[in-house]
C-alpha positions as CSV (number, residue, x, y, z in Angstrom):
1,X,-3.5,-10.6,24.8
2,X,-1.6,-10.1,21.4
3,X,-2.6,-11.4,19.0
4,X,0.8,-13.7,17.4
5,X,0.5,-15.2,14.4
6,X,2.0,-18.6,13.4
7,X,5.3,-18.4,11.4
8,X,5.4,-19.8,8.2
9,X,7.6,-23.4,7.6
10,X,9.8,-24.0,4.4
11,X,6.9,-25.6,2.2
12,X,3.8,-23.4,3.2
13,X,6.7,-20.2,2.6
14,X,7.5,-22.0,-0.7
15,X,4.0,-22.0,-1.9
16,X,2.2,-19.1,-1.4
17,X,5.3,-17.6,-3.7
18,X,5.7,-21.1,-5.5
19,X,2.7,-20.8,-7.2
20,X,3.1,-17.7,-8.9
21,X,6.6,-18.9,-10.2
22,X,5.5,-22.5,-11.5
23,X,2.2,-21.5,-13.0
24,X,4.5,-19.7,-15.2
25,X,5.3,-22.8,-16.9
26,X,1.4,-22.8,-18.2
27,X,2.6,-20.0,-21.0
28,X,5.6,-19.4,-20.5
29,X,7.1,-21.9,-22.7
30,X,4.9,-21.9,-25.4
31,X,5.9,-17.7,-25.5
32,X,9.7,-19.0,-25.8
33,X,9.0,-21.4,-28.6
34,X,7.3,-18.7,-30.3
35,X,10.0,-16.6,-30.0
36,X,12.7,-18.5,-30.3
37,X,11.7,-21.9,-32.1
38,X,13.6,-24.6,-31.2
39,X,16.0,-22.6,-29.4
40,X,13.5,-21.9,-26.6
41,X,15.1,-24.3,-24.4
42,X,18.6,-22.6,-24.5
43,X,16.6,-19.4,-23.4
44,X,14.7,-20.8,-21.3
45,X,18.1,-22.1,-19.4
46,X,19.7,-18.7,-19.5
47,X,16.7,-17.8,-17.6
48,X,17.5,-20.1,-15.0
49,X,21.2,-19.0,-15.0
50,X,20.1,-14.8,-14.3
51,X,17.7,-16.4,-11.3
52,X,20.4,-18.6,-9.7
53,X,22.4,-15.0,-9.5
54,X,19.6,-13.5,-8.3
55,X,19.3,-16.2,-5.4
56,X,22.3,-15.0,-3.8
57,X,21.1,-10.7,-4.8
58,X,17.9,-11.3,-2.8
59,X,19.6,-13.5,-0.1
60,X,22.4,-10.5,0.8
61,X,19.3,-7.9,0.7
62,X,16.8,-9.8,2.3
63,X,19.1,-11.4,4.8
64,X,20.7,-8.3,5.9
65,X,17.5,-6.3,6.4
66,X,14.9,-9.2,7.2
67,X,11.4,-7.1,6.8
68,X,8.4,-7.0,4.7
69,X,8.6,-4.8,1.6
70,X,11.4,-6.7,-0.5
71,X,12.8,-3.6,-2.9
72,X,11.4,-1.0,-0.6
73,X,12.7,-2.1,2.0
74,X,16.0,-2.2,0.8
75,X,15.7,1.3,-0.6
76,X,13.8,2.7,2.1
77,X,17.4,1.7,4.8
78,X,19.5,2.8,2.0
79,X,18.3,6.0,0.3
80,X,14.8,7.8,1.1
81,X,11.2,7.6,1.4
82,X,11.0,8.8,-2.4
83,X,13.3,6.5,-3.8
84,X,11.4,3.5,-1.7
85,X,8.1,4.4,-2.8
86,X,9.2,3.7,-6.4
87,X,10.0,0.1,-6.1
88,X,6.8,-0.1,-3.8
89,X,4.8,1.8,-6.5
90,X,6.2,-1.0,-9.1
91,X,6.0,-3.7,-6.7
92,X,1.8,-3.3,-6.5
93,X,1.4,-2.4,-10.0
94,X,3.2,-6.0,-10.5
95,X,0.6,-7.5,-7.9
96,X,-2.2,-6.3,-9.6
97,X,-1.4,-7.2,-13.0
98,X,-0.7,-10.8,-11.5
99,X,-3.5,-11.2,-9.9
100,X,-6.6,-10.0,-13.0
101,X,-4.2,-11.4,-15.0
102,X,-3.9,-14.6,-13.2
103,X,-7.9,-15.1,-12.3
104,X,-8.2,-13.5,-16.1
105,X,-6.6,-16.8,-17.8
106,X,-7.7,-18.7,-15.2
107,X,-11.0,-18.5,-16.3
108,X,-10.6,-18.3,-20.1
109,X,-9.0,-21.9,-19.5
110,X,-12.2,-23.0,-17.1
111,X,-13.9,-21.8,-20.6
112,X,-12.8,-24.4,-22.3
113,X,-14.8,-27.0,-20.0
114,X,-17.6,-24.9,-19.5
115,X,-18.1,-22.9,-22.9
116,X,-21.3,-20.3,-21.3
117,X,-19.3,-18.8,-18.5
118,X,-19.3,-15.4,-18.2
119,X,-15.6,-14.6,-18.0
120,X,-15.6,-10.9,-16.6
121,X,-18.0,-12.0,-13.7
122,X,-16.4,-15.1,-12.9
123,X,-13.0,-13.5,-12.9
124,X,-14.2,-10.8,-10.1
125,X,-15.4,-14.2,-8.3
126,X,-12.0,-15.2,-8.1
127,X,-10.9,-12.0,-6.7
128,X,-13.4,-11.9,-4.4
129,X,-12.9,-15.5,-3.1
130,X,-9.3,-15.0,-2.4
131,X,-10.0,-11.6,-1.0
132,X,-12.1,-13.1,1.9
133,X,-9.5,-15.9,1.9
134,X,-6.7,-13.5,2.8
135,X,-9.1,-11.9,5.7
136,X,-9.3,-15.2,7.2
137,X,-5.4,-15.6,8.1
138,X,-2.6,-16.2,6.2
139,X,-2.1,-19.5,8.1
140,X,-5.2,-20.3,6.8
141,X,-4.5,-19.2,3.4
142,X,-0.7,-20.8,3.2
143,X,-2.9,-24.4,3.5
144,X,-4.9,-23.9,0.6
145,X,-1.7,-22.8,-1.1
146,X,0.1,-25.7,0.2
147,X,-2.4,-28.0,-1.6
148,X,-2.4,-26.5,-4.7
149,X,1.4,-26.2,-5.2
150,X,2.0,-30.1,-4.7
151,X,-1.0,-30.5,-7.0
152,X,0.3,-28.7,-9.4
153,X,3.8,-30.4,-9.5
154,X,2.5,-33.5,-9.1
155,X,0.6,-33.3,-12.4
156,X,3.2,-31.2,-13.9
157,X,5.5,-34.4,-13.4
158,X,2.4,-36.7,-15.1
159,X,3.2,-34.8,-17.8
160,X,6.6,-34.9,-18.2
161,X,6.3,-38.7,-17.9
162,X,3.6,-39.1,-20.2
163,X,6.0,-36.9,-22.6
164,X,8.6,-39.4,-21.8
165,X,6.5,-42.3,-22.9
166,X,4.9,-40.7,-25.9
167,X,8.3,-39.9,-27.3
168,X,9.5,-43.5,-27.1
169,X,6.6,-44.9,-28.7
170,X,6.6,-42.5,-31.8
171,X,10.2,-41.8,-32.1
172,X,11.5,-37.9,-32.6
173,X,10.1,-36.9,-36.1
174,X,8.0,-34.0,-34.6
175,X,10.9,-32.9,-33.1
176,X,12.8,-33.2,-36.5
177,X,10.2,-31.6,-38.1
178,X,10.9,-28.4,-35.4
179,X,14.1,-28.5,-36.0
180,X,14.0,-27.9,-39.9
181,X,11.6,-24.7,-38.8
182,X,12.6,-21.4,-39.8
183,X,13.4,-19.5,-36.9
184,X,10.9,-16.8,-36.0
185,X,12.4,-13.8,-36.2
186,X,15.4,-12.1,-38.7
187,X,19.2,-12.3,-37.5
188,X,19.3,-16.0,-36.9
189,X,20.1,-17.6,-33.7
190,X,21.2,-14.4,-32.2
191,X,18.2,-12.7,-32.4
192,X,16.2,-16.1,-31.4
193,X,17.8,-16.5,-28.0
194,X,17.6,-12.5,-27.2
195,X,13.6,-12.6,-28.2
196,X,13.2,-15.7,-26.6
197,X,15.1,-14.7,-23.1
198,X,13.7,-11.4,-23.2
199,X,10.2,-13.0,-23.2
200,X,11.0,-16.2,-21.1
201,X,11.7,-13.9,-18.1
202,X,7.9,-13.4,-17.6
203,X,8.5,-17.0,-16.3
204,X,10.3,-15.4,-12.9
205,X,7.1,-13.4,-12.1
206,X,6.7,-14.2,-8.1
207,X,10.4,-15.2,-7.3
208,X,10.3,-11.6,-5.6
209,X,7.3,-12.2,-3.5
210,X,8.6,-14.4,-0.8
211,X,10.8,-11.1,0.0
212,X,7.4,-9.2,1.0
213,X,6.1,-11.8,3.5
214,X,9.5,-12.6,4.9
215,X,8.6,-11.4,8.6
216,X,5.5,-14.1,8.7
217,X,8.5,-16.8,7.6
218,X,10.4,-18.9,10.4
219,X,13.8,-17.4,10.9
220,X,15.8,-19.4,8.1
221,X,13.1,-20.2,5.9
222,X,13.8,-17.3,3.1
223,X,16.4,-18.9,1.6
224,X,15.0,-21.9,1.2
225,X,12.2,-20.4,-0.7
226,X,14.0,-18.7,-3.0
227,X,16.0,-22.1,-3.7
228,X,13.2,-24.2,-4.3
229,X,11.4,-21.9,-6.3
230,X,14.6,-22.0,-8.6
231,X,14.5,-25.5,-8.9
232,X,11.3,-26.0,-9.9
233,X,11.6,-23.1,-12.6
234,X,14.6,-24.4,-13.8
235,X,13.6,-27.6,-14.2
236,X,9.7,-27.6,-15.3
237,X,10.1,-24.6,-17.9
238,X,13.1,-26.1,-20.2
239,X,12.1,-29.6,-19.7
240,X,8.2,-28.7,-20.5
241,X,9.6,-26.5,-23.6
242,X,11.7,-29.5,-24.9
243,X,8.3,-32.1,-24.2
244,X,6.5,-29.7,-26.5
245,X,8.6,-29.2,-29.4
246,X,8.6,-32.7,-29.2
247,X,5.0,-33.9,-28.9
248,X,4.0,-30.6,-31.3
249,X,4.9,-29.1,-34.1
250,X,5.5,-25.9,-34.6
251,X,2.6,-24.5,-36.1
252,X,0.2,-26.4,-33.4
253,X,2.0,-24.5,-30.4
254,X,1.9,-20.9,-32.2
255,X,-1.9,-22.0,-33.0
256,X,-2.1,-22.4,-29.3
257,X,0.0,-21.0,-27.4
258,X,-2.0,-19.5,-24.5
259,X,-2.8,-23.5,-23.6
260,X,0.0,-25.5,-25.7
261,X,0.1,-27.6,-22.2
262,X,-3.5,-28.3,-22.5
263,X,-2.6,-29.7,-26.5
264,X,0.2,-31.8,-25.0
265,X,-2.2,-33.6,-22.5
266,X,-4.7,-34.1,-25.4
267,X,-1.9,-35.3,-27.8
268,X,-0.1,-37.4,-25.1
269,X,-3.0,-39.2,-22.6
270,X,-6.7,-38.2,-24.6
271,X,-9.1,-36.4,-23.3
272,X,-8.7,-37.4,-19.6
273,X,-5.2,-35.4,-19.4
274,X,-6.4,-32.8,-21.2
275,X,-9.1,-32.3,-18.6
276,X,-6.6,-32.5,-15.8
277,X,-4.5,-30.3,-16.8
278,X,-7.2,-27.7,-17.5
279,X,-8.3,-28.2,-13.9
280,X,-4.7,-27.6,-12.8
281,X,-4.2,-24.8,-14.6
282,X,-7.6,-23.1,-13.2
283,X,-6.3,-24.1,-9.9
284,X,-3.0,-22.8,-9.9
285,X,-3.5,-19.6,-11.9
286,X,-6.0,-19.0,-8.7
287,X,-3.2,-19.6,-6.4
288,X,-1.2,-16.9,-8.2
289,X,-4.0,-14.8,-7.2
290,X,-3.7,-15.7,-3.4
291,X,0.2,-15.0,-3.7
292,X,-0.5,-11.5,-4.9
293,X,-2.8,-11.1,-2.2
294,X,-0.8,-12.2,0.4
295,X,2.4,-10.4,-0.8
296,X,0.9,-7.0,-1.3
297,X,-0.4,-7.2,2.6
298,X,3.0,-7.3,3.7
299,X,4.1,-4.5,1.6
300,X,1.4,-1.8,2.1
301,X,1.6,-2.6,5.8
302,X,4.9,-1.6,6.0
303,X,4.5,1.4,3.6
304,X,1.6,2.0,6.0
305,X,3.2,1.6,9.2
306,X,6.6,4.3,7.8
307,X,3.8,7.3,6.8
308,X,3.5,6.7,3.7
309,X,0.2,5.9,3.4
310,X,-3.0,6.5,5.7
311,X,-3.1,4.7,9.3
312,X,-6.3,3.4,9.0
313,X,-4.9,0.8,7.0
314,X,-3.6,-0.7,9.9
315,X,-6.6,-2.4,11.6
316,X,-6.3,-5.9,11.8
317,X,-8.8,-8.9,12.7
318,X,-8.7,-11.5,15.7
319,X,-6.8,-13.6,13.1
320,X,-3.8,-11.3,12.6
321,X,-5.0,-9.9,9.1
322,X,-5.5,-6.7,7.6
323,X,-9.1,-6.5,6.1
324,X,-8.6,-2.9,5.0
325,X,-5.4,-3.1,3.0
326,X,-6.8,-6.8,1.7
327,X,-10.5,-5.1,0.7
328,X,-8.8,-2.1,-1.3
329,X,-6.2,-4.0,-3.2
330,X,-9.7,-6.2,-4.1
331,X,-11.1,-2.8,-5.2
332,X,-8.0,-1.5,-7.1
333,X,-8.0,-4.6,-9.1
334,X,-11.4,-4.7,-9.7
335,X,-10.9,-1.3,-11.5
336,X,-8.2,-2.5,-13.7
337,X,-10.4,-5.4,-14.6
338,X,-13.3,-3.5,-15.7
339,X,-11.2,-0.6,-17.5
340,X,-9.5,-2.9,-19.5
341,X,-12.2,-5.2,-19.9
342,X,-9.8,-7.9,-18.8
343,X,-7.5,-7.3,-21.9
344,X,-4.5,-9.3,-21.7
345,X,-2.5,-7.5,-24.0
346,X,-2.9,-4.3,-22.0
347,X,-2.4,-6.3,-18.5
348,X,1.2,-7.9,-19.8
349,X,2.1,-4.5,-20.0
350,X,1.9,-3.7,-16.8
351,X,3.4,-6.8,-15.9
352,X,6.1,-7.3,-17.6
353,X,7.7,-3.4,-17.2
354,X,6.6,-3.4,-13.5
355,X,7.9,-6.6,-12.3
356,X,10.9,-6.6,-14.5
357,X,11.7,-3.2,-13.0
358,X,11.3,-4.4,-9.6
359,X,14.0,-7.3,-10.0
360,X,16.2,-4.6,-11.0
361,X,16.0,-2.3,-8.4
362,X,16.5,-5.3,-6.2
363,X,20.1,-5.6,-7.8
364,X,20.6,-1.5,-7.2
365,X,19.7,-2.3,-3.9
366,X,22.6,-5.1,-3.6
367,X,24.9,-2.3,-5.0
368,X,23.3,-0.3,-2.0
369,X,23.7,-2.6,0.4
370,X,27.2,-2.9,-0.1
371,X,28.2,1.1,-0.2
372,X,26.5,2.4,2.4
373,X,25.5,-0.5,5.0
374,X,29.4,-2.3,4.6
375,X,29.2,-2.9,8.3
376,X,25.8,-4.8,8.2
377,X,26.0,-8.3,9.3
378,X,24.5,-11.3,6.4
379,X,24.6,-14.4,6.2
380,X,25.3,-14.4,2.4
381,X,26.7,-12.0,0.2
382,X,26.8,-11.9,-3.7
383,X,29.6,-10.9,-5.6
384,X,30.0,-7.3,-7.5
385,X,30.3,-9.4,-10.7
386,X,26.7,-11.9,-9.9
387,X,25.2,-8.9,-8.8
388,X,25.7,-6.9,-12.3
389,X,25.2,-9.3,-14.8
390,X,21.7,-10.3,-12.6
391,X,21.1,-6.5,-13.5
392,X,22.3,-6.7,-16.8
393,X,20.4,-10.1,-17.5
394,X,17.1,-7.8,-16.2
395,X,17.8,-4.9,-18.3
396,X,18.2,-6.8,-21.7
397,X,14.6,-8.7,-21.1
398,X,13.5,-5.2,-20.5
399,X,14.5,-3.8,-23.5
400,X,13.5,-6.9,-25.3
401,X,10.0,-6.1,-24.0
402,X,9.6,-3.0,-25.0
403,X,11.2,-3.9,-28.3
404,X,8.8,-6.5,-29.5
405,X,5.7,-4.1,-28.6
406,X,6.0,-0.5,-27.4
407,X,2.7,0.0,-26.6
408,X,3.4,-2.2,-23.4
409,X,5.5,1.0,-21.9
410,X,2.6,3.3,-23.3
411,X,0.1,1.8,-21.2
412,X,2.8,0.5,-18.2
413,X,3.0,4.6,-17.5
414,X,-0.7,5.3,-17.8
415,X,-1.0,3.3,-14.5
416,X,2.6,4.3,-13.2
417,X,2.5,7.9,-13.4
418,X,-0.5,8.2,-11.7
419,X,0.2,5.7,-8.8
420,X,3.6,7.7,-8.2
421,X,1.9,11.2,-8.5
422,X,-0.7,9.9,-5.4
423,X,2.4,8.7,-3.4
424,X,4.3,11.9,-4.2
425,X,1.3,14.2,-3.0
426,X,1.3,11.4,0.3
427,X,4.7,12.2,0.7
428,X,5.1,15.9,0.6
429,X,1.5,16.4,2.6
430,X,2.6,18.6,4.8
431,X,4.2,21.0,2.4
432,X,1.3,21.2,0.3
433,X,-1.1,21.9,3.2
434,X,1.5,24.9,3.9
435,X,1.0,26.4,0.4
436,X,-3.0,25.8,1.1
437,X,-2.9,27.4,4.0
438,X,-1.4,30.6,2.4
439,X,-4.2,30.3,-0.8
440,X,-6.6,30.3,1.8
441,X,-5.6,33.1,4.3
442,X,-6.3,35.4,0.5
443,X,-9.8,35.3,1.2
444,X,-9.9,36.4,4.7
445,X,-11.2,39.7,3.0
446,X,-13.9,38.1,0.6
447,X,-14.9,35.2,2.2
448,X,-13.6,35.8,5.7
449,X,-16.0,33.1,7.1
450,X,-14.9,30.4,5.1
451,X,-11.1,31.4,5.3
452,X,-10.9,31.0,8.9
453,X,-12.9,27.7,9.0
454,X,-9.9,26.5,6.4
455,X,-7.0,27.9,8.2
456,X,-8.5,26.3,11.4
457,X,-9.1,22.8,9.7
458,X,-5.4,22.7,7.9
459,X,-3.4,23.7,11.0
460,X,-4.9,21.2,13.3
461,X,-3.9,18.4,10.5
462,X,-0.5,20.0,10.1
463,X,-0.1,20.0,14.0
464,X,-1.7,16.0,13.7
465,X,1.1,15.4,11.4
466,X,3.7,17.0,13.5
467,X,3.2,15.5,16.6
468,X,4.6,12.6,15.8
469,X,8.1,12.1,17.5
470,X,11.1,10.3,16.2
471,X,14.2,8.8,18.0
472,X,17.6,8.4,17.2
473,X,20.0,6.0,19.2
474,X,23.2,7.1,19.4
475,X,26.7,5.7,20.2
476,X,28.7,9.2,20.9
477,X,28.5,10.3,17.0
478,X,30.5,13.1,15.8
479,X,29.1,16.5,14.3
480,X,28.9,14.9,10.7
481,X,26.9,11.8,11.0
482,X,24.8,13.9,14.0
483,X,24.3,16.2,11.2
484,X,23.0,13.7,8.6
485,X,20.6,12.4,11.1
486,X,18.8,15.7,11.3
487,X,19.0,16.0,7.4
488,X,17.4,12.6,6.8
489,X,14.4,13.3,9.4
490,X,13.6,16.6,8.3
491,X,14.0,16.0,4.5
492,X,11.8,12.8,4.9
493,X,9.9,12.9,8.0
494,X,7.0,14.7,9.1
495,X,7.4,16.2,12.8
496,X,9.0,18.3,15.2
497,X,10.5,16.8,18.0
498,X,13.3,14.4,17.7
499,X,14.5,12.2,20.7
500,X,18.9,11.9,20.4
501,X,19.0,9.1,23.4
502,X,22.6,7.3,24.4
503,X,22.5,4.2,26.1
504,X,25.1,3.9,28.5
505,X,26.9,1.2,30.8
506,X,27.7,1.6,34.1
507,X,31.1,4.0,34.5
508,X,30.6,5.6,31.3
509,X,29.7,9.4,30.6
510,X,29.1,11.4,27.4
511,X,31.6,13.4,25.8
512,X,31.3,17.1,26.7
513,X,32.5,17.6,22.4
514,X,29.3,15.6,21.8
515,X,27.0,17.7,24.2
516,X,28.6,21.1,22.2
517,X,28.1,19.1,18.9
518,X,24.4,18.6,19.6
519,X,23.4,22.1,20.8
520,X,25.0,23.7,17.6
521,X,22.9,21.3,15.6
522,X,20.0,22.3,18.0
523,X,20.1,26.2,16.7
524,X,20.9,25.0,13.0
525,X,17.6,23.0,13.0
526,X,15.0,25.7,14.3
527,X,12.6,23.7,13.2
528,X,13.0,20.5,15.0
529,X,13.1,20.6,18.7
530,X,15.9,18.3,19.6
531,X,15.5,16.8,23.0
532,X,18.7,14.5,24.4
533,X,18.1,12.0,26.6
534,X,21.0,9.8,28.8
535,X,19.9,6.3,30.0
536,X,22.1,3.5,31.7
537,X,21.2,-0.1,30.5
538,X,21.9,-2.5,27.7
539,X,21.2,-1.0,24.2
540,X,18.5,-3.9,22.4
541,X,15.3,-5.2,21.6
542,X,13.9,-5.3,25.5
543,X,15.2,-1.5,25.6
544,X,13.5,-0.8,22.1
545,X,10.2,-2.1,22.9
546,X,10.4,-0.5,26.6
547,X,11.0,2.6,25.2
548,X,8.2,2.6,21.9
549,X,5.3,1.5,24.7
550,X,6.8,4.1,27.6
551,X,6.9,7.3,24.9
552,X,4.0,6.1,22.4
553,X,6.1,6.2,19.4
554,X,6.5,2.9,17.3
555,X,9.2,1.2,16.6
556,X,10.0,2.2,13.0
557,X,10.1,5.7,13.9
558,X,13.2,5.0,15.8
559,X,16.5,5.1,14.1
560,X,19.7,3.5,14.1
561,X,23.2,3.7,12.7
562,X,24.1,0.2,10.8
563,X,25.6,-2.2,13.3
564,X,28.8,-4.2,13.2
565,X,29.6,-7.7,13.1
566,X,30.0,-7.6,16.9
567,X,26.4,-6.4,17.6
568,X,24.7,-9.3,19.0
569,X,21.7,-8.5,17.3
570,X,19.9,-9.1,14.0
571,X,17.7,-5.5,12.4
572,X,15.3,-8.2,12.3
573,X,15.3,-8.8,15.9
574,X,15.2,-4.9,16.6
575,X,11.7,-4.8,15.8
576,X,12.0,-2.3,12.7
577,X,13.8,0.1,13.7
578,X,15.1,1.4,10.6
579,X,19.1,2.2,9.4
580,X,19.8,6.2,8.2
581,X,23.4,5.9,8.7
């Protein structure tokens, strides 16, 4: 029997992407203040303001294509396969940053408790822990993550209270003191908020991983993740910023800033809240680790499952995970560990550029969405204007990056270009085998031996490649869109035989124009052999799934227009059948 895996409920959903978002508010904060002194709060709320837009940018996308692969996905049923793997490439680079940068500060804070730790090899036994966490199920994963994401509120909101007391017993001179500051950077308040937003937006790091586990979510649960993941970030980070500047002064939080929470607890409750919110921050940051993890399973299984990237990724375990995908991501961060010796400085780089860039090309997506899938049913949209200042919002923090240290996009496109250069060889495979097989065939006279061994060995993998089939549902299209179909499989697909099948009810009969239309397109495409096939039925999922276990040929591999409002499906519910037209 198939294995089914449970769905995910509103908190477990919540959590798993929860805990990247709120361990946020661990450095987050203290980098505002530092940034933009007292004004830190006003950023920090104009950060909330660009993620409340971006609630309703991810809910349209997300709710109008529900699959795994947030940005890619979105690309991927809107553009091409070139186009997609950018956002993917992004998307991991983010998750891998997250997660040795996560497990890296987790441990420098453990440090603190227990001063002879060896920090490199206890941060690769926090990868390796939630490695073989992630093996186990993400059921049993979201549990763990669960736990640690009401812990970690819970004690956020100790805090806050503490702050609250500790403020009415010594009055607001601290805070006066703050005030009277100069501001940290030239041009005044201005520059201040503009510093301080640019950097405050590494406190929305995660708010786009709920998109890449959305198919293991219960239908309805997405937008509730992405709402309480807004209110928690728009509530702790200002409120935790305002507590410090408050509690410390100034030059304490610059002093510290990678653990200003850790000063408040001292400063507030002794010794005994310092240590718990060192143990909460060791926690937590390690959940960030499981969310990246989890998130990046989701996406290189889908990127898997359209071509992109080897099959044998696709093995899964009696408990519904993917060991392979799960064990290399381990490896690729393991390498990024040891290469950078667990730098931070060169690990924000990737970070910030990669994740920044993703949110955007969420919001290009939107733009997307909107020209070229019009038709496609939602259950939210955003407006044009929500949708370009989200964009815009993204953009400045970009440039404010970049601004503040350019060496972050130096070493950003030292893992980039590489990472896109692999995907681009992925992607144009059988093109490449083509200009092989020609080098080769020159040494049929030297080396005849060897040249016939290598044409033998690259034609069976082209043929591999090409036996593939695809299928195209269609409704009675006209020579144009019939036409842009075969354009879109042959300029990103790898095969020659394409399936045109209409579904029709009793008492209806294809167009004789349409039969003339297709067997014009059939000589202009000498590559692909164009079969049409007429069924009578009811066009949906039961036909879909009929029809990918009867022909062999999975389900995203079959093609659709976009529907209309009166289809009585949702894409989701189609199994992934992906939108070219």
């Amino acid at each position: 029997m198939a294995h089914s895996p449970k769905k995910l409920g509103p908190l477990p959903a919540t959590a798993i992407a929860g805990n990247d978002i709120t361990s946020s508010c661990l450095y987050v904060s203290s980098i505002a203040i530092v940034h933009a002194g007292v004004w830190a709060v006003l950023a920090l709320l104009l950060v909330a303001g660009v993620l409340f837009l971006f609630r309703k940018v991810y809910g349209e996308v997300v709710g109008a294509l529900p699959l795994n692969g947030g940005a890619y996905n979105v690309l991927l049923n809107t553009t091409n396969k070139f186009n997609a793997s950018i956002a993917a490439t992004l998307t991991i680079l983010s998750y891998m940053a997250t997660a040795v940068l996560s497990g890296t500060t987790a441990m420098h804070y453990l440090h603190e408790l227990v001063p002879s730790l060896p920090m490199l090899l206890a941060t690769v036994g926090v990868l390796l822990l939630f490695m073989l966490l992630s093996i186990g199920g993400l059921s049993e994963s979201s549990v763990v993550a669960t736990v640690i994401f009401i812990a970690h509120l819970s004690i956020m909101l100790l805090l806050l209270l503490g702050g609250v007391w500790y403020v009415a017993t010594h009055g607001y001179s601290t805070f006066t003191l703050n005030w009277n500051a100069p501001l940290p950077h030239a041009g005044g308040i201005g520059a201040a908020l503009f510093f301080g937003f640019s950097t405050a937006m590494l406190g929305v790091t995660g708010f786009e991983s709920s998109a890449n586990y959305v198919e293991e979510q219960k239908p309805g649960v997405f937008p509730l993740t992405l709402r309480n993941m807004w209110i928690a970030v728009s509530v702790l980070n200002p409120l935790i910023a305002l507590m410090g500047l408050m509690v410390l002064p100034m030059d304490a939080i610059a002093a510290n800033s990678e653990a200003m929470l850790s000063s408040m607890g001292l400063a507030i409750g002794g010794n005994w809240l310092e240590l718990v919110i060192v143990v909460d921050a060791v926690v937590v940051l390690c959940g960030a680790v499981l969310t990246s993890y989890v998130g990046v399973t989701g996406l290189v299984k889908r990127m898997t499952l359209d071509r992109i990237l080897p099959q044998v990724l696709l093995r899964e375990n009696k408990r519904g995970s993917s060991p392979r995908i799960i064990i290399l991501f381990f490896l690729l961060c393991l390498s990024v560990l040891l290469i950078t010796n667990a730098r931070v400085e060169a690990l924000a780089g990737v970070y910030t550029i990669s994740f920044l860039t993703v949110m955007a090309f969420f919001a290009l997506g939107n733009f997307l969405l909107k020209i070229k899938r019009a038709r496609l049913p939602r259950p939210e949209t955003a407006s044009t204007a929500a949708v370009t200042m989200a964009l815009a919002g993204v953009i400045t923090a970009l440039y404010g990056n970049v601004k503040l240290d350019p060496e972050h996009l130096v070493v950003f496109l030292q893992y980039f270009a590489p990472a896109i250069i692999i995907i681009a060889i992925l992607l144009n495979r059988k093109a490449i085998l083509e200009y092989l097989m020609i080098w080769v065939s020159g040494f049929v006279e030297s080396m005849p031996g060897l040249a016939v061994l290598g044409r033998f060995t690259i034609s069976r993998t082209i043929r591999r490649l090409n036996r593939q089939e695809f299928v195209y549902f269609t409704k009675g299209d006209d020579l144009s869109i019939l036409n842009r179909v075969m354009m879109y499989v042959q300029a990103n697909e790898i095969t020659r035989k394409l399936r045109i099948v209409t579904v029709l009810k009793e008492g209806e009969h294809v167009r004789k124009e349409f039969l003339d239309d297709l067997h014009v397109l059939d000589r202009a495409y000498s590559e692909l052999d164009v079969e049409f096939i007429e069924m009578r039925g009811i066009f949906g999922p039961e036909l879909i799934q009929r029809l990918s276990a009867e022909w062999n040929i999975p389900t995203n591999f079959m093609f659709i227009g976009s529907p209309g409002d009166r289809f009585p499906y949702r894409v989701a519910d189609m199994g992934g059948v992906r939108l070219v037209i």
